[in-house]
BALOBA-1460 file (C-alpha; in Angstrom, 3 decimals):
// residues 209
<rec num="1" residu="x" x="-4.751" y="-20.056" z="-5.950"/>
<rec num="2" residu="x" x="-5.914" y="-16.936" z="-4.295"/>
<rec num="3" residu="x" x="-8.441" y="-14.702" z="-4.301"/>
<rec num="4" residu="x" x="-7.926" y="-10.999" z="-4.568"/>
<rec num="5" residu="x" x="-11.122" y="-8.534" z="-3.410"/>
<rec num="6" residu="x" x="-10.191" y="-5.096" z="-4.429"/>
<rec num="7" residu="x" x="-11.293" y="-1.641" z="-5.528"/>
<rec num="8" residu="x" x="-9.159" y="-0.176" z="-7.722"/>
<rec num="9" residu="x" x="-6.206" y="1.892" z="-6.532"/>
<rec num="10" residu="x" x="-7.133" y="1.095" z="-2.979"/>
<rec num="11" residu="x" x="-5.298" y="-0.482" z="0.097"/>
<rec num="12" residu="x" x="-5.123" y="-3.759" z="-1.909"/>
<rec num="13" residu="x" x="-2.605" y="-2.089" z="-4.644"/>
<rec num="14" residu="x" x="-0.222" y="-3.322" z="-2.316"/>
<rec num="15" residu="x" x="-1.361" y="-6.943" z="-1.982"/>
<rec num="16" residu="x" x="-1.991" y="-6.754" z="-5.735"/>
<rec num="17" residu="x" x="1.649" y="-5.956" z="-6.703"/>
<rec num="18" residu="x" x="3.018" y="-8.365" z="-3.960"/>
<rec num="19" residu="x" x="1.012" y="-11.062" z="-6.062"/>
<rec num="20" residu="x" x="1.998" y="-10.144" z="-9.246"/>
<rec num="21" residu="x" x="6.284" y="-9.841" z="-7.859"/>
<rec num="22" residu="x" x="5.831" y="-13.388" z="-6.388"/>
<rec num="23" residu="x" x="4.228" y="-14.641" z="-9.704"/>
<rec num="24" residu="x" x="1.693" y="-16.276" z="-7.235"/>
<rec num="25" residu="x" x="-1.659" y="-17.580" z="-8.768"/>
<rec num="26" residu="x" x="-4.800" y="-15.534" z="-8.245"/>
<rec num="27" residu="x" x="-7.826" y="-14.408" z="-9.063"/>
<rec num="28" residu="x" x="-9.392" y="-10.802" z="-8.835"/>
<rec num="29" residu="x" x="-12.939" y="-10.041" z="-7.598"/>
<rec num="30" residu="x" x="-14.039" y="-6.490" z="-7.910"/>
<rec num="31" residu="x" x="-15.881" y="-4.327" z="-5.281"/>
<rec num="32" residu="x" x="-17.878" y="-1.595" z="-6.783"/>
<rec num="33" residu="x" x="-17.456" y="0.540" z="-3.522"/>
<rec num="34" residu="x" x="-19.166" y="3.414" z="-5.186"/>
<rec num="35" residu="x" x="-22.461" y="0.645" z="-5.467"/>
<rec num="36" residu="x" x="-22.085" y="-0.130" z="-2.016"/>
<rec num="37" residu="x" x="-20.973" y="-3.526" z="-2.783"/>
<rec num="38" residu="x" x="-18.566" y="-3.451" z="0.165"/>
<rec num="39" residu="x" x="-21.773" y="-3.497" z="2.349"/>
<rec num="40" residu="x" x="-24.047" y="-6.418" z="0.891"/>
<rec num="41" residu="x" x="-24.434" y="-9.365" z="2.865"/>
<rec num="42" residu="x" x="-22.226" y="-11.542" z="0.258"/>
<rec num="43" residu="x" x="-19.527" y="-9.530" z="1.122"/>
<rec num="44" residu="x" x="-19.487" y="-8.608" z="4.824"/>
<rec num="45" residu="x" x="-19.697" y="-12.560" z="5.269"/>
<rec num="46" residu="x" x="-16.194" y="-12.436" z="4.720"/>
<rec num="47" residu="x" x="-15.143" y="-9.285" z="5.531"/>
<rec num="48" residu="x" x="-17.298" y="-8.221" z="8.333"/>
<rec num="49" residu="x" x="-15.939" y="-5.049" z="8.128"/>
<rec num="50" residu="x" x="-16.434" y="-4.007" z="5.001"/>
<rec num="51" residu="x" x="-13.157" y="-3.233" z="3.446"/>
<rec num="52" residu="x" x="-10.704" y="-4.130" z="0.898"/>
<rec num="53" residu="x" x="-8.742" y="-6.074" z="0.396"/>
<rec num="54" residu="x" x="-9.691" y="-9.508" z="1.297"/>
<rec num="55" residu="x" x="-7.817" y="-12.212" z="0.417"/>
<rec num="56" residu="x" x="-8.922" y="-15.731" z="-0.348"/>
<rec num="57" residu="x" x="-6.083" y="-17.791" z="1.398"/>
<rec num="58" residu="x" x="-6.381" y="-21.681" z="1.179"/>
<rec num="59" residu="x" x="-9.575" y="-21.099" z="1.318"/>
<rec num="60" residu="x" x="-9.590" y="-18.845" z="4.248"/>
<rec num="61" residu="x" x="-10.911" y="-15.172" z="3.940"/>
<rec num="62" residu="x" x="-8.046" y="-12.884" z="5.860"/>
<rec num="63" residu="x" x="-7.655" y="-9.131" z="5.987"/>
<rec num="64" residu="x" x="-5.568" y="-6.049" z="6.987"/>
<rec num="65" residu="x" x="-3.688" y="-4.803" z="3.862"/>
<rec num="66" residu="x" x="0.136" y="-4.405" z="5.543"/>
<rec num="67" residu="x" x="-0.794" y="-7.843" z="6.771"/>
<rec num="68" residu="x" x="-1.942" y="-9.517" z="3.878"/>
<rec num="69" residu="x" x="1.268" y="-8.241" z="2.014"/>
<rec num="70" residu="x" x="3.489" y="-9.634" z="4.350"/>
<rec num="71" residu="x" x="1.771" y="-13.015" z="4.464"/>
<rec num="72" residu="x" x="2.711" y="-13.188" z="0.699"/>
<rec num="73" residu="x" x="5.969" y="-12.283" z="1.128"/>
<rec num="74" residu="x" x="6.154" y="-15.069" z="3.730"/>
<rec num="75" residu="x" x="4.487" y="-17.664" z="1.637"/>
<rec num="76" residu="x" x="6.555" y="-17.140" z="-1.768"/>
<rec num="77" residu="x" x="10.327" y="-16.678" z="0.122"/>
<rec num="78" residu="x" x="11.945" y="-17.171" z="-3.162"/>
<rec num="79" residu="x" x="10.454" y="-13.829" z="-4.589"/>
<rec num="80" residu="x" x="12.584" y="-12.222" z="-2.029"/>
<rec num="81" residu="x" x="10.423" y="-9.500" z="-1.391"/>
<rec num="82" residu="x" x="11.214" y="-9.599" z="2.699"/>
<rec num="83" residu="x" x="14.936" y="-10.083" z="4.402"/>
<rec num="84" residu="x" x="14.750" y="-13.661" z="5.896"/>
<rec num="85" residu="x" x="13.809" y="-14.167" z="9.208"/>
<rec num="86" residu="x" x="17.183" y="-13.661" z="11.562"/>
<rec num="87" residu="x" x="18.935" y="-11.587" z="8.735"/>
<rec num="88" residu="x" x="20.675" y="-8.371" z="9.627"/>
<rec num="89" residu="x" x="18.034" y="-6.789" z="7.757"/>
<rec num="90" residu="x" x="15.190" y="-8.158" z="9.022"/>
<rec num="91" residu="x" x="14.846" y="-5.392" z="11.999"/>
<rec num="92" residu="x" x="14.672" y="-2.633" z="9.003"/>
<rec num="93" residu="x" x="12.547" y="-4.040" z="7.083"/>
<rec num="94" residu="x" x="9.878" y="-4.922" z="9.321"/>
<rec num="95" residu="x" x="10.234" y="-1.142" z="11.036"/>
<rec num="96" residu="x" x="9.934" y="0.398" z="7.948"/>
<rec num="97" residu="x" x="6.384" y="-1.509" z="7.342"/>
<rec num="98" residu="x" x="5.375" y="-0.926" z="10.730"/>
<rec num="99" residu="x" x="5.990" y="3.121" z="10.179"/>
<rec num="100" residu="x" x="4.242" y="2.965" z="6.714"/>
<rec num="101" residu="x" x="1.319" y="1.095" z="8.072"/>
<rec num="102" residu="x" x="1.134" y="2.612" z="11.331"/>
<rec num="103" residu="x" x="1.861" y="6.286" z="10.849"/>
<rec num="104" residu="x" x="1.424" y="7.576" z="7.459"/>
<rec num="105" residu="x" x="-1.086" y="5.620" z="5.947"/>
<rec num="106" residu="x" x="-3.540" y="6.280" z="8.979"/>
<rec num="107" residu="x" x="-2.748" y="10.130" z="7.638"/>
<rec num="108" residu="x" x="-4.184" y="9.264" z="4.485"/>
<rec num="109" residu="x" x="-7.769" y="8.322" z="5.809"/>
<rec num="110" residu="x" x="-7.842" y="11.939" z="7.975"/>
<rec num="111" residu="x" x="-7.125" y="13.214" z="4.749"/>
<rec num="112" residu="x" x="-9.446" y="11.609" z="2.591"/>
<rec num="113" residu="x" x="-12.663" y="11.246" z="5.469"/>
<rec num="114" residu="x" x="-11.802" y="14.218" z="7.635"/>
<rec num="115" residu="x" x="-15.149" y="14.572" z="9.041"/>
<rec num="116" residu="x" x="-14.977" y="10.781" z="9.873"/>
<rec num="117" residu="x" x="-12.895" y="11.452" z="12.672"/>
<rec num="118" residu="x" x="-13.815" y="14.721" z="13.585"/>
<rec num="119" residu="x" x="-17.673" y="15.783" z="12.491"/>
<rec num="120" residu="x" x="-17.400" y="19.923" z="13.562"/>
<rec num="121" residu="x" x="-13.818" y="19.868" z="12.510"/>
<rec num="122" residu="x" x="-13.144" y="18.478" z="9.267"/>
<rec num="123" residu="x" x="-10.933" y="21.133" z="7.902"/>
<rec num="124" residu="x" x="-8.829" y="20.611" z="11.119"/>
<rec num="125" residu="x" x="-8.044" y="17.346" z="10.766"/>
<rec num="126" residu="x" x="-7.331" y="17.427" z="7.123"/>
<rec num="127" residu="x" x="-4.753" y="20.257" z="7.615"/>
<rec num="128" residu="x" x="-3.270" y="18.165" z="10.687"/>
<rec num="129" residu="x" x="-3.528" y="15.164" z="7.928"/>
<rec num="130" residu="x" x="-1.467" y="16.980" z="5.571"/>
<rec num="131" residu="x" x="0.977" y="18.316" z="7.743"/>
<rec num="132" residu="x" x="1.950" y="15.192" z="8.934"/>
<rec num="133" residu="x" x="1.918" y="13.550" z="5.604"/>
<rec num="134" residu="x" x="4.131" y="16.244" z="4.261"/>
<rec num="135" residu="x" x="6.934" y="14.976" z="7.704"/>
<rec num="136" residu="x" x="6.349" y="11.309" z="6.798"/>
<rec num="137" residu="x" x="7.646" y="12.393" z="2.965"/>
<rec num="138" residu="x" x="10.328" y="14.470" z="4.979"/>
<rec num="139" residu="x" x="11.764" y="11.452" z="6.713"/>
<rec num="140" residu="x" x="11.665" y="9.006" z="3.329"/>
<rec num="141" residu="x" x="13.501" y="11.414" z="1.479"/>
<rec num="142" residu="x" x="16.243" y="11.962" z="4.006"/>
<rec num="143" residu="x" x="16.367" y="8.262" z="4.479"/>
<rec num="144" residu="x" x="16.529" y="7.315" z="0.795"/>
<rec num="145" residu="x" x="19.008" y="10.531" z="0.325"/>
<rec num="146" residu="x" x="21.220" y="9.043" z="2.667"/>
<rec num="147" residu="x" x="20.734" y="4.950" z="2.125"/>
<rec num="148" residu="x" x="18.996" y="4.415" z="-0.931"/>
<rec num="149" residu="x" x="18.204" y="4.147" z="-3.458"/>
<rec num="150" residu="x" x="15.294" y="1.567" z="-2.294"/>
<rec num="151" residu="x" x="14.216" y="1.823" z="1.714"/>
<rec num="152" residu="x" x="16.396" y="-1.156" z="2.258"/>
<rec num="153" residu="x" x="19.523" y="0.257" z="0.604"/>
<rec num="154" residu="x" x="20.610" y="-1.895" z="-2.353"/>
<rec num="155" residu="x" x="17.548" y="-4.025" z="-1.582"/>
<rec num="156" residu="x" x="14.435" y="-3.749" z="-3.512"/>
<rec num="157" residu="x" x="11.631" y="-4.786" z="-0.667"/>
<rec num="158" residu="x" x="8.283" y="-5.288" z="-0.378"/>
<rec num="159" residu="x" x="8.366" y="-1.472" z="1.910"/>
<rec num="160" residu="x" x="8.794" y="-0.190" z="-1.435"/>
<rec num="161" residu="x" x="6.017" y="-1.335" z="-2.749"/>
<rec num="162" residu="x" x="4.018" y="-0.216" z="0.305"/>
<rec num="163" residu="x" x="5.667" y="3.329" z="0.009"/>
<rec num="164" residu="x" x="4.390" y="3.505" z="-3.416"/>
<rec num="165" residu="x" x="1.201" y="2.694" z="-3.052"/>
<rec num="166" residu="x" x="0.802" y="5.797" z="-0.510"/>
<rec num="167" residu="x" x="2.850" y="7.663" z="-2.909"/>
<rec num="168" residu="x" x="-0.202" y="7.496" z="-5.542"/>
<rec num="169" residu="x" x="-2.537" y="8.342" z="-2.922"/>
<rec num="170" residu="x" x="-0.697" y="11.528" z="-2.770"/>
<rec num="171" residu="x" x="-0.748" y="12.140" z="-6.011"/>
<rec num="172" residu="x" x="-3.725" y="15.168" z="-5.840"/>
<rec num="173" residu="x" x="-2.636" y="16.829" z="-3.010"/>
<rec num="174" residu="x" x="-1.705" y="20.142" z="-2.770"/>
<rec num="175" residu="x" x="2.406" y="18.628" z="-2.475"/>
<rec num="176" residu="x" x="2.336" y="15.186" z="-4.100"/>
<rec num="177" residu="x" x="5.085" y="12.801" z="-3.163"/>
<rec num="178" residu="x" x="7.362" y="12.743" z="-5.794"/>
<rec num="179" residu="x" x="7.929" y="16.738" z="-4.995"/>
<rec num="180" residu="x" x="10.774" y="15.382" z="-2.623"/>
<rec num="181" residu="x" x="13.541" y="14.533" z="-4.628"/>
<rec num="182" residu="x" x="14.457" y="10.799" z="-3.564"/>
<rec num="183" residu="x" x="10.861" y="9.819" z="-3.375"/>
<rec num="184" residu="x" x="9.929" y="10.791" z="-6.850"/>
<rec num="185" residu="x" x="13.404" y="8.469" z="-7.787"/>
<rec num="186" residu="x" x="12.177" y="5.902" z="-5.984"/>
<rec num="187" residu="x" x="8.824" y="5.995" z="-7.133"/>
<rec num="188" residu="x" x="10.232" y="6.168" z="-10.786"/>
<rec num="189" residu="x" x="12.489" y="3.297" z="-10.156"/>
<rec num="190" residu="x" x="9.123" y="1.328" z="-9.070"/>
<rec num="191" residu="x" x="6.788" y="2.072" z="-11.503"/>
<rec num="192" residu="x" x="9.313" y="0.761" z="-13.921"/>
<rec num="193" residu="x" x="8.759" y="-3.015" z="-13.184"/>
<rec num="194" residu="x" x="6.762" y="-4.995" z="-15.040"/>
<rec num="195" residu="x" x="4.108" y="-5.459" z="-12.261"/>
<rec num="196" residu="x" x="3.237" y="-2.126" z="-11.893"/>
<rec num="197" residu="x" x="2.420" y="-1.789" z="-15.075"/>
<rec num="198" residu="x" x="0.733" y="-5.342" z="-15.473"/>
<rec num="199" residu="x" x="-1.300" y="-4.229" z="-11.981"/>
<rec num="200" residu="x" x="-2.653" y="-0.633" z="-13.372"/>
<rec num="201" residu="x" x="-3.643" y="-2.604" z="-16.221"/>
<rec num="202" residu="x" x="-5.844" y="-5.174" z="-14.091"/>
<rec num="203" residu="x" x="-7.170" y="-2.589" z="-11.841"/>
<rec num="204" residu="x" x="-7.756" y="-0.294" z="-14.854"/>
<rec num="205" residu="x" x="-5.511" y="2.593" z="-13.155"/>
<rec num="206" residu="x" x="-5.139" y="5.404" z="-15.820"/>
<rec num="207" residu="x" x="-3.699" y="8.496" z="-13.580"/>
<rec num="208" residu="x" x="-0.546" y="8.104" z="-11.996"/>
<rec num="209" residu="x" x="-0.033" y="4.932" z="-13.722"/>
């Protein structure tokens, strides 16, 4: 059994579905981060730093989203949500959630807390933010145009579930995601399994959903 710390619609959407696809066992502990729960003594005693997710692992609090995610996909192989280990895949698969985690959803925070990383220059940083969210989409959709229809070809993937997950994040910008072409198909594709509709439901998502 684990133990799921969220807020909904944040980073741990992406644990959440991973969960859900591996038809794992868990429970779901909510963070009211607009109470400041996130910061209470209770909860920085597992999570010192005061984030979701956190997940409850054999007892064991562990963090870091894109981490977390793969550790499920590791401990439920038979859900096939990663390429096993030596598999001619395996290269793409973890590059693609390397570039997800590393370089476009790090865009996402300049856009949401621009002031965060800049204090004088919010406004900067937000238009950098979108700018370089708007390339990342460039990339996925020439990708997917090429090699789809999921970021692994003919292979749905846990990526894709980490793609869409920053595709909803987009989804009030001034150019949402599913403006490119191949995204918005694979973001269709997606949202039509069962756990992203069984997810929304637990995290009581009601835009976007």
């Amino acid at each position: 059994m684990y133990t799921l710390y969220y807020a909904p619609g944040s980073a741990n959407l992406v644990v959440h579905l991973a969960l859900l696809e591996a038809g794992a066992p868990f429970e779901l502990k909510r963070i009211d981060i607009d109470k400041g729960e996130q910061r209470t003594p209770e909860y920085l005693a597992i999570n010192p730093h005061g984030v979701v997710p956190t997940l409850v692992v054999d007892g064991k609090p562990c963090m870091e989203a894109a981490a977390l995610a793969l550790l499920v996909a590791e401990r439920h192989p038979e859900a096939k949500l990663a390429p096993a280990v030596g598999s001619a895949q395996r290269a793409e698969f973890l590059q693609w959630m390397l570039y997800l985690a590393n370089t476009l959803q790090p865009l996402f925070r300049q856009w949401f807390y621009p002031n965060d990383h800049l204090a004088e220059g919010g406004d900067a940083v937000k238009q950098n933010a979108r700018i370089g969210i708007a390339k990342c989409w460039d990339y996925l959709d020439a990708h997917l145009a090429q090699h789809g229809p999921y970021l692994l070809g003919d292979s749905f993937s846990l990526a894709d579930l980490y793609a869409l997950m920053l595709m909803r994040w987009a989804r009030n910008m001034p150019k949402p995601a599913i403006e490119w072409p191949h995204v918005a198909a694979l973001a269709a594709r997606l949202k039509a399994r069962p756990s992203w509709k069984r997810m929304c439901e637990e995290e009581g998502l009601v835009e976007w959903a």
